[in-house]
N, C-alpha and C positions, 0 to 999 in steps of 0.2 A: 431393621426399619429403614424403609428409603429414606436420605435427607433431605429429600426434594419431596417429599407426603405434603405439606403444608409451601402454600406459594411464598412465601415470605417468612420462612422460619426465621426466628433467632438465637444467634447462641456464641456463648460468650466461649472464647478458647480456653482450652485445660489448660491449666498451670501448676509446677510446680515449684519449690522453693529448691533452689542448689544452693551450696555453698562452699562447691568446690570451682574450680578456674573452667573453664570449658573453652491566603489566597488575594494567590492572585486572582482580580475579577478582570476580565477581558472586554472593549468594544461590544455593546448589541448591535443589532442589526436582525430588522426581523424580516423573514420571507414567509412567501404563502406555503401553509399548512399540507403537507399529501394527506388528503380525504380517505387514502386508501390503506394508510398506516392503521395500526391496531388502538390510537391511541385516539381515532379521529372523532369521540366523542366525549372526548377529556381533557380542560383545559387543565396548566400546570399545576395549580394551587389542589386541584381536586384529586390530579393523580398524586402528588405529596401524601394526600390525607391515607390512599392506599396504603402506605409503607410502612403498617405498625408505627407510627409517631417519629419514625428516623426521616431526618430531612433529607434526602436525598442529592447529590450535588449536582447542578448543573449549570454553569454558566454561557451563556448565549455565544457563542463561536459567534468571531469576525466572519464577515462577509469573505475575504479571501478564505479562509476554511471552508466557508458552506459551499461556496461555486466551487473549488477544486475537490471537495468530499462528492458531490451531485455527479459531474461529470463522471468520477471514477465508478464509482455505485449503479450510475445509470448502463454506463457501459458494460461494467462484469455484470448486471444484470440482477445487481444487489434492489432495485427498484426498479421500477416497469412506468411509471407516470409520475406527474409530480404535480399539476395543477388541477382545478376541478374543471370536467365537462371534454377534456382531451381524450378520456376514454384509456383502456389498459395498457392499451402498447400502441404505442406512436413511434414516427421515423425519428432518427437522432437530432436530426436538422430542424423538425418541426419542436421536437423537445427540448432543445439547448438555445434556438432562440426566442421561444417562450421563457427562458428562465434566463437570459440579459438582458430579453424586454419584456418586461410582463406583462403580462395583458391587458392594455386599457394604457397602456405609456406608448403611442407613437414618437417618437422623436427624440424620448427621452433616455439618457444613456447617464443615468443615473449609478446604474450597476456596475459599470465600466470605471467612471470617475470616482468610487467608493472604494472599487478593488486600488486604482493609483494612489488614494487618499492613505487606506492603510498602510501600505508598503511605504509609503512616506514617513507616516508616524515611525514603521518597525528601525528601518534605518536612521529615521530621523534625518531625511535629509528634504532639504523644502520643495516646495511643487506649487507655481503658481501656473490661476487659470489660462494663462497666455499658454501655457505648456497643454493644461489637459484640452485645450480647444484647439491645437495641434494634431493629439493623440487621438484624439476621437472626431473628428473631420472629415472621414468616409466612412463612418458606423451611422448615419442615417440615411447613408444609402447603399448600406450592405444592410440595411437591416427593412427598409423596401425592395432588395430585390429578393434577400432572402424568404421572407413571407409569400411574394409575387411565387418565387420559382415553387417555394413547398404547396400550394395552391392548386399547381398546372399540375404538379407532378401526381398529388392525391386527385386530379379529374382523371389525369389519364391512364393510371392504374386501376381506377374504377369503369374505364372503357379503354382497352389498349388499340380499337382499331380505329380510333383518332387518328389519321396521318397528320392531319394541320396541327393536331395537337404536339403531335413528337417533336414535329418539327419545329417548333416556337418551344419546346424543354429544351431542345439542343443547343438554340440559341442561348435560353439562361442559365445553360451549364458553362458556356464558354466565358459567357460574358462576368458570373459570380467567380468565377478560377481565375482570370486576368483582375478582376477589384480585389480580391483577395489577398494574390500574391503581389499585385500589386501597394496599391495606396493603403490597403488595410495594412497589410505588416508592415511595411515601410513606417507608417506614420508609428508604429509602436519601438522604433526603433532609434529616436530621436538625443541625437549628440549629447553624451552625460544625464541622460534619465533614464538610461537603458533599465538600469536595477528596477527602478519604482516602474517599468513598465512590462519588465517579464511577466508577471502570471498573465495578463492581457493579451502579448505575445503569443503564448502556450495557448491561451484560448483560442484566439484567430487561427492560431495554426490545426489546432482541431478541430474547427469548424473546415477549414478547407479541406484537410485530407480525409473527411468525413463526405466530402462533395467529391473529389475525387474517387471515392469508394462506392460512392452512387452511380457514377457514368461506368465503371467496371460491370457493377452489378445491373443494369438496366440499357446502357449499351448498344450493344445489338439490337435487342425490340424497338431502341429508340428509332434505328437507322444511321449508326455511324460503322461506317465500314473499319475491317480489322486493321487497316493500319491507322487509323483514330486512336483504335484504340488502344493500341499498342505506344501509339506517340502520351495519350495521358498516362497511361499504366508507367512506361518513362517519368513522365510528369511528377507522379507521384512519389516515385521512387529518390528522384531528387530531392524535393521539398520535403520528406520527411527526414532525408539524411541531412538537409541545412537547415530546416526547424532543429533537429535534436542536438546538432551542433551548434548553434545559437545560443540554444538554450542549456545547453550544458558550461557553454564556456561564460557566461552571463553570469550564470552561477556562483562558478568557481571565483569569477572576476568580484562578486557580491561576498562570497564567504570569506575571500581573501582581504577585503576592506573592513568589513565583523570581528575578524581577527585579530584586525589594529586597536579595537576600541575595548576587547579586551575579552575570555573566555564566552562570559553569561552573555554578550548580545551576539556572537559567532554561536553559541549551542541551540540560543532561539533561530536565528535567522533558517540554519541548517534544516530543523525541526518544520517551521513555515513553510519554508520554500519543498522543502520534500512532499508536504500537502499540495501542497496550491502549483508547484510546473513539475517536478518529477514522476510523482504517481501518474500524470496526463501523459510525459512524452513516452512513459513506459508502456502507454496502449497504442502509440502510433503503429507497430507493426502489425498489429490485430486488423488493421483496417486494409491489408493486402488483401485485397477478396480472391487473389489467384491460390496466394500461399494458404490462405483461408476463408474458401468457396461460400459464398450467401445467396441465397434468395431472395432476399429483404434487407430493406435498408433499416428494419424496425429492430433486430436486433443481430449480434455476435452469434456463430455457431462454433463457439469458443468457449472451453472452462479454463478460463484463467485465474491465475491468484497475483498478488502483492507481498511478497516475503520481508519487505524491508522493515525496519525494527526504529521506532522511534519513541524517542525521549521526551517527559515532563523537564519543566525548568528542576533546577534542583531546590528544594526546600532549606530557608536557612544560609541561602547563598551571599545574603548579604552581610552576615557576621563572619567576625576578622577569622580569617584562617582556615576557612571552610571550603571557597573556593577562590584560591589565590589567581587576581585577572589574567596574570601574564604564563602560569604555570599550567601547558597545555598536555602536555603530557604527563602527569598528575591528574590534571582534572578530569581527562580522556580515559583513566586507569580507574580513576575512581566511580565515574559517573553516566559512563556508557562502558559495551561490551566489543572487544575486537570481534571481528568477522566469526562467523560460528557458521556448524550445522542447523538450522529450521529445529527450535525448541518450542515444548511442551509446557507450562507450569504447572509442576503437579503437587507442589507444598511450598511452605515455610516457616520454615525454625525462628523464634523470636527470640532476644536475651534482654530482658528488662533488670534494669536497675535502680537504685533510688539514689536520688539529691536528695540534699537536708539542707534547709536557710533558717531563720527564723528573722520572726519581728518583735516587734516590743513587749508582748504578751502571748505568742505562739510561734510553735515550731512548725514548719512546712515541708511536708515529706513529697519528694515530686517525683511519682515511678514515671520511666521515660524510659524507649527502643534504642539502646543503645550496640544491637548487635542482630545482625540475622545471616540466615542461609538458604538458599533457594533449592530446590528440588525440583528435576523438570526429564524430560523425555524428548527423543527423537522420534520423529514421525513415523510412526508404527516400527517403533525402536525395540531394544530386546530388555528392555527395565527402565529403571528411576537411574539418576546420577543425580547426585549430592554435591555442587557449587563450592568452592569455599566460602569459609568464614568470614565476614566483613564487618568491620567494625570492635567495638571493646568490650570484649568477654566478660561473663557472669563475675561478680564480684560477692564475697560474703551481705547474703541478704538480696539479694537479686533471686531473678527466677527465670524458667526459660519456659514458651509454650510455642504451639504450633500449628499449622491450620496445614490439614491436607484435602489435596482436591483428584475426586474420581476421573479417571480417562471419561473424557467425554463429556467433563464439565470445566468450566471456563469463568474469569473473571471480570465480567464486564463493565463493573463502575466499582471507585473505590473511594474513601472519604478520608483522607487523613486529617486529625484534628491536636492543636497542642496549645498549652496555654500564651497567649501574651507575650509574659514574662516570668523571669524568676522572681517572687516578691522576699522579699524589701529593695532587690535589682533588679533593673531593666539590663537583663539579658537575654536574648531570645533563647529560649525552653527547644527540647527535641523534644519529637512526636509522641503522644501519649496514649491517644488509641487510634484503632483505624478500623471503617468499618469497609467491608470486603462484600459485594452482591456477585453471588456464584449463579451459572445458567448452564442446563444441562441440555437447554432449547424447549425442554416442555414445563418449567417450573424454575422460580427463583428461590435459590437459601440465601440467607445474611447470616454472617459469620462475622465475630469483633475481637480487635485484638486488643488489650488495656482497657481503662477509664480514667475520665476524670472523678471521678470519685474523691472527697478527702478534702480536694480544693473546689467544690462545685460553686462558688460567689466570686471566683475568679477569671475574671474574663480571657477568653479562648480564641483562637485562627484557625480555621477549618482554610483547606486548600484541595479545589477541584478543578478540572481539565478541560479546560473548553475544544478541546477537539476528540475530547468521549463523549458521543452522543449517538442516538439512531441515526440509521441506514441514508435518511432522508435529509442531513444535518438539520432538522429542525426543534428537536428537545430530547431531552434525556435519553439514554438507554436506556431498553427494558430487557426485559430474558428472552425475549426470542426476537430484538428488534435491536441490534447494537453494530456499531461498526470498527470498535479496536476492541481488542482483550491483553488484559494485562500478562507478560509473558517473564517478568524478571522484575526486582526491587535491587537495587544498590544503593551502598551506605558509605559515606566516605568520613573518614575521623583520623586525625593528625595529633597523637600523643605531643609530639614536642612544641606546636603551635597553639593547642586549647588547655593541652594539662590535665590529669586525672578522666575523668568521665566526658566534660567540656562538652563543647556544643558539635552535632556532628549535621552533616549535610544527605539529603537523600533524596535519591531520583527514582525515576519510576519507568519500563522501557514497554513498548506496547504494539501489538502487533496485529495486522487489518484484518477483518473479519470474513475476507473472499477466500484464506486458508481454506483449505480440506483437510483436516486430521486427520483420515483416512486411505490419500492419495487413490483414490474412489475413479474408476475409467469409467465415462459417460458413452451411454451407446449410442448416441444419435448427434455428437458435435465432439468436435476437435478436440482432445484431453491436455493441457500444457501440465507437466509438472515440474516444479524447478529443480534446479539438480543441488538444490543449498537440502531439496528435502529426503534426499540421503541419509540412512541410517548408519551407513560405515562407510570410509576410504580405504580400503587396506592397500598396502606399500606392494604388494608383488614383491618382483626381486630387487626394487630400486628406493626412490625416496615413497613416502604415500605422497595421495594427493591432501587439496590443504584449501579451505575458503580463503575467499580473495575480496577483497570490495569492488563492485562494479561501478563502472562509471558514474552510473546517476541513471542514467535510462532504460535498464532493466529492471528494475522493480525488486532488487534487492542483491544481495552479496550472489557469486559464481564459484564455481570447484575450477578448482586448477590442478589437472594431471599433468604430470612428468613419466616420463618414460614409465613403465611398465603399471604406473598404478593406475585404479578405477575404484569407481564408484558402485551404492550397492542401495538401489531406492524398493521397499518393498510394497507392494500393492494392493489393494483390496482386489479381490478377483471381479474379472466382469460378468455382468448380468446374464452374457447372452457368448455362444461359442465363434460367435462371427470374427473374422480378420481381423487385424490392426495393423499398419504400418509404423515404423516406430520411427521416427524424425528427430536429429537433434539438430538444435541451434548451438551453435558453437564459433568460438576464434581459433587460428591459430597463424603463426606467421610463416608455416613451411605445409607444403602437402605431405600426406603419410597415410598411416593404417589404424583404423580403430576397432575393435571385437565387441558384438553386442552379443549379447546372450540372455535369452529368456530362461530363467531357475526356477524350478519349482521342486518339491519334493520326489515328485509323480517322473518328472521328465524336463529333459534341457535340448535348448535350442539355439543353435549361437553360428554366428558366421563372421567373418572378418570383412570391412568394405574400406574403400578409398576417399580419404575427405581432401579436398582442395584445398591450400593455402588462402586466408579472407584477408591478407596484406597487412593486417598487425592485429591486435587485443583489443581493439575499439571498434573492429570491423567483423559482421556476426554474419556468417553464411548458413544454407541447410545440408545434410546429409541423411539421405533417404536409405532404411536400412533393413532390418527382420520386417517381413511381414507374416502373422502368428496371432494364435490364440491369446488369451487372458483371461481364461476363467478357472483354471489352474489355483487350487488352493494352497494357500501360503506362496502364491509369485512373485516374483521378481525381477528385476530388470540391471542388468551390470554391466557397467560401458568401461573398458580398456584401453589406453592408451598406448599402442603398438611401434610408439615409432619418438626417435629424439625429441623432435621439436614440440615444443608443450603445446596440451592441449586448452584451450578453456571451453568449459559445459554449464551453458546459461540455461536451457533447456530441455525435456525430453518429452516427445510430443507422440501421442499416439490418435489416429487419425483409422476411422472406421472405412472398411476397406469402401463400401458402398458412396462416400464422399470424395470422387475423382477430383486427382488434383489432372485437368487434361489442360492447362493453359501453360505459355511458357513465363515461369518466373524468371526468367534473366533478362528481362529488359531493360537494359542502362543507355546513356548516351555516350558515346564514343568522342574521344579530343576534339573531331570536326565540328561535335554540337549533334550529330546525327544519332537519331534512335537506331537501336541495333539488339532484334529480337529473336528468335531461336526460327530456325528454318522452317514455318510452316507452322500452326496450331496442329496438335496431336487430336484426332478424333477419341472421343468415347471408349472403342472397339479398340481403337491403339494402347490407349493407355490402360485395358484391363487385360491385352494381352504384355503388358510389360511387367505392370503388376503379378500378373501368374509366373514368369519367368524365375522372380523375385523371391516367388513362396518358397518354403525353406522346410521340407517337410520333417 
């Protein structure tokens, strides 16, 4: 029987008997509805009533969550519109500033003052208005000329042999890129409010190199000559490299302050900020229209993902012992996961036990998750791998059960619920059941682990995530409409601080819904895949390689090869027998030799090429390598590390041969301040015979 026959089954987990050892509610904030969601003829209470009688959890995400969820979504392409009457697909510029002014607010920069408002509360540090009438002091008039220029720019796309018209766009491309880098980011940059004004920051900063991705892409027709535009394409390349730097050291400088006030507001802040400015600056380089050719400024001809892995608060955190403030590494051991390969959830093991209290006239038996184990997969990996153990083992009278999940189905909202208290004490209770909605993408199961059962007159705390929600951040997930899935549960429990069973703490890690489970090569736009989505590192003759944490602005952890070892990502085969160039993004602080190889069963393909030195680990260049088939059943892609100096692999990119890259991407500016761009544009006809050169037969 499919478990997914019924949209909302139910069903309670097996259990058996061993007896041997083995809410928080968040800020609302509401925004306008996508019309075009699945949901857009259902208000919340009604879709509730859907869910066989189980209430569903959804608390309304802060505004900082929902602008930094939109942004990202809009971009990977996880949503196409977002207001009504703008129609399916709109430019980025016309879409981002309909959603910080919405429509029918001229002047008003309400969206703006609510993002500083929040970030004020999180850190809790004060903001008065003399400040945000600093910070926003040329947002009404970035936000007229904005409008003014998307206006010109949609007539004269719709008539391009407007001359007068190009020419008055060109002007308001010069003149939005000087207010932008100018007074706009300046003013978000204001002496000790840096922290409370970062995600504002990250925004402005997307909005510009959004603009500057526009004159790349439109350019020429406009009427700016090649060294124009070789001086913004420069432009660009700088301002994304001191937006990311900003925003990265901003950060750091914020978590490093989080950290003083003690674990639980350093594991939020982290969790926040990775929402609302990291997931943003991790798309700045997508907006290289050289590195990644467009036609339109309406969307990416890019399949990129977000691998980065993020944390619920932990449940329970405020009972003694649970999570000690100052105990960071402990709490880091117990409650998040070191750097890993790109996991699967594909089960978990439950170990319930019972407390016993009584009161004046009764005894109170209180079964409660005092133990689990995760089961999960690598990205079209070769099996299941079994987690350890966390938490305190079955005890006589205990039981253990389990909930497993099909390749290919996911968990995308979950509800954990526990009582109160222990009665006749006020001690906070561990979790007692949990309900889990599984999506296979055509159908919802619900699956539950425990009950209240026993003590059903006993008042209860359910705790749900206000940054699990649809695509659109505007309510709930559904089964084919969600944008994290639950990827890992950790349980942390301190025999010598709580004693016997005691009270235990648990988090929950979760992971963005732009994944490909499949590592799936798209025929018709750019394929990134991260190199965390590796199913092995094997060592060669020397150390293996080994995940790393990335700075913050790749959009999740990187592989790090040492001498002789690689990496081994395998592929879904492509649709169609046409080229692909294979590209990786990569660090390293020496030039040397790297070996790519295409594997398949059928036949292999591999050559050795030269990468350049990018001047340390925080500096990411390209090297252009196999150009090759992929349709190749059971293929594969294996990158070697040939030479001492370590290598770091952020990405591997495969690029259909028919998408020339014919511009020169090395435009920087040189010590004098002077652009300085590759001798000549390569034509068309140059660059596919360089590309045949290249084929590898």
């Amino acid at each position: 029987m499919n478990s997914y026959q019924n949209k909302n089954e139910y069903e309670i987990l097996d259990a058996s008997r061993n007896n041997s050892n083995m809410s928080t509610r968040y800020p609302r904030y509401p925004l306008a509805k996508d019309p075009h969601t699945s949901m857009q003829n259902t208000n919340y209470k009604d879709w509730l009533a859907t869910c066989n009688g189980t209430t569903v959890p959804f608390s309304n995400p802060s505004l900082l969550l929902q602008v930094g969820g939109i942004v990202v979504q809009r971009v990977l392409g996880g949503i196409a519109t977002f207001f009504p009457g703008i129609g399916p697909l709109v430019p980025f510029l016309t879409f981002f500033a309909s959603l910080l002014w919405p429509s029918g607010s001229p002047g008003n920069n309400n969206i703006w003052e609510d993002l500083m408002k929040e970030v004020s509360k999180l850190i809790q540090q004060e903001l008065d208005t003399y400040t945000i009438s600093r910070a926003t002091a040329a947002l009404n008039g970035l936000q007229t000329q904005l409008d003014v220029y998307n206006r010109a720019l949609a007539t004269w796309l719709n008539n391009p042999n407007l001359f007068a018209s190009a020419e008055t766009i060109r002007d308001y491309m010069r003149a939005l890129h000087i207010l932008l880098a100018g007074d706009v980011i300046s003013n978000f940059k204001i002496g000790g409010y840096e922290k409370i004004l970062l995600p504002s920051y990250a925004i402005a900063a997307n909005l510009h190199l959004l603009l500057l991705r526009d004159i790349e892409i439109y350019g020429k027709r406009l009427g700016f000559s090649q060294n124009d535009l070789d001086t913004f394409y420069c432009e660009q390349k700088l301002f994304m490299t001191k937006y990311t730097n900003y925003c990265l050291d901003t950060y750091n400088k914020g978590l490093a302050s989080e950290k003083e006030k003690g674990w639980v507001p350093f594991h939020r802040y982290r969790r926040e900020m990775t929402l609302a400015v990291l997931d943003i600056i991790a798309l700045f380089p997508l907006y290289d229209a050289r590195l990644y050719p467009a036609t339109d400024n309406k969307e990416l001809k890019v399949k990129s993902e977000l691998t980065r892995e993020i944390y619920s608060d932990v449940i329970n955190s405020g009972r003694f012992g649970v999570v000690p403030p100052y105990n960071y590494s402990q709490n880091e051991k117990r409650y998040t996961r070191p750097p890993h390969l790109f996991t699967w959830l594909r089960g978990l093991d439950f170990v319930t036990n019972v407390l016993i209290s009584s009161g004046e006239y009764i005894i109170y038996r209180w079964s409660v998750l005092t133990g689990c184990q995760n089961k999960y997969s690598y990205t079209r990996g070769n099996g299941i791998i079994t987690g350890p153990f966390l938490g305190y083992p079955v005890e006589p009278g205990g039981r253990t059960s389990n909930i497993n999940i099909e390749e290919g189905s996911y968990i995308y909202n979950l509800l954990p619920r526990s009582f109160e208290h222990i009665y006749p004490w006020y001690f906070t209770t561990n979790i007692a059941m949990i309900t889990f909605w599984l999506t296979n993408n055509n159908n919802s199961a619900e699956k539950v682990y425990g009950s209240l059962t026993g003590n059903a007159n006993l008042p209860t705390v359910q705790t749900d995530f206000d940054f699990v929600t649809n695509k659109e951040v505007t309510g709930p997930p559904s089964y084919n409409n969600y944008n994290h899935i639950l990827s890992y549960m950790l349980l942390g429990y301190d025999w010598n601080q709580t004693g016997g069973i005691g009270t235990h703490g648990y988090s929950f890690a979760f992971t963005h819904s732009s994944v490909d489970p499949y590592n799936t090569i798209a025929p018709d736009k750019i394929t990134q895949i991260p190199a965390v989505k590796a199913f092995d590192l094997p060592a060669g003759t020397g150390y293996a390689g080994f995940v790393t944490s990335g700075r913050g602005d790749t959009g999740g952890d990187v592989v790090f090869l040492p001498y002789q070892a690689s990496l081994k990502i395998r592929l879904t085969p492509a649709t169609t027998n046409k080229n692909y160039r294979v590209r990786l993004r990569y660090a390293s602080v020496g030039s040397g030799t790297l070996r790519v190889e295409r594997w398949s069963p059928s036949s292999v393909v591999s050559s050795n090429f030269t990468r350049a030195a990018t001047g340390d680990f925080s500096s990411f260049g390209y090297v252009d390598t196999l150009v090759t088939t992929f349709n190749q059943s059971g293929v594969e892609i294996i990158i070697q590390n040939l030479n001492v100096y370590d290598l770091i692999v952020d990405k591997v990119e495969f690029i259909p041969i028919d998408i020339p890259i014919d511009k020169c991407t090395k435009c920087q500016y040189d010590r004098e301040g002077v652009c300085r761009c590759c001798e000549g544009v390569q034509s068309l006809e140059t660059e596919k015979e360089i590309v045949n050169s290249l084929f590898v037969e």
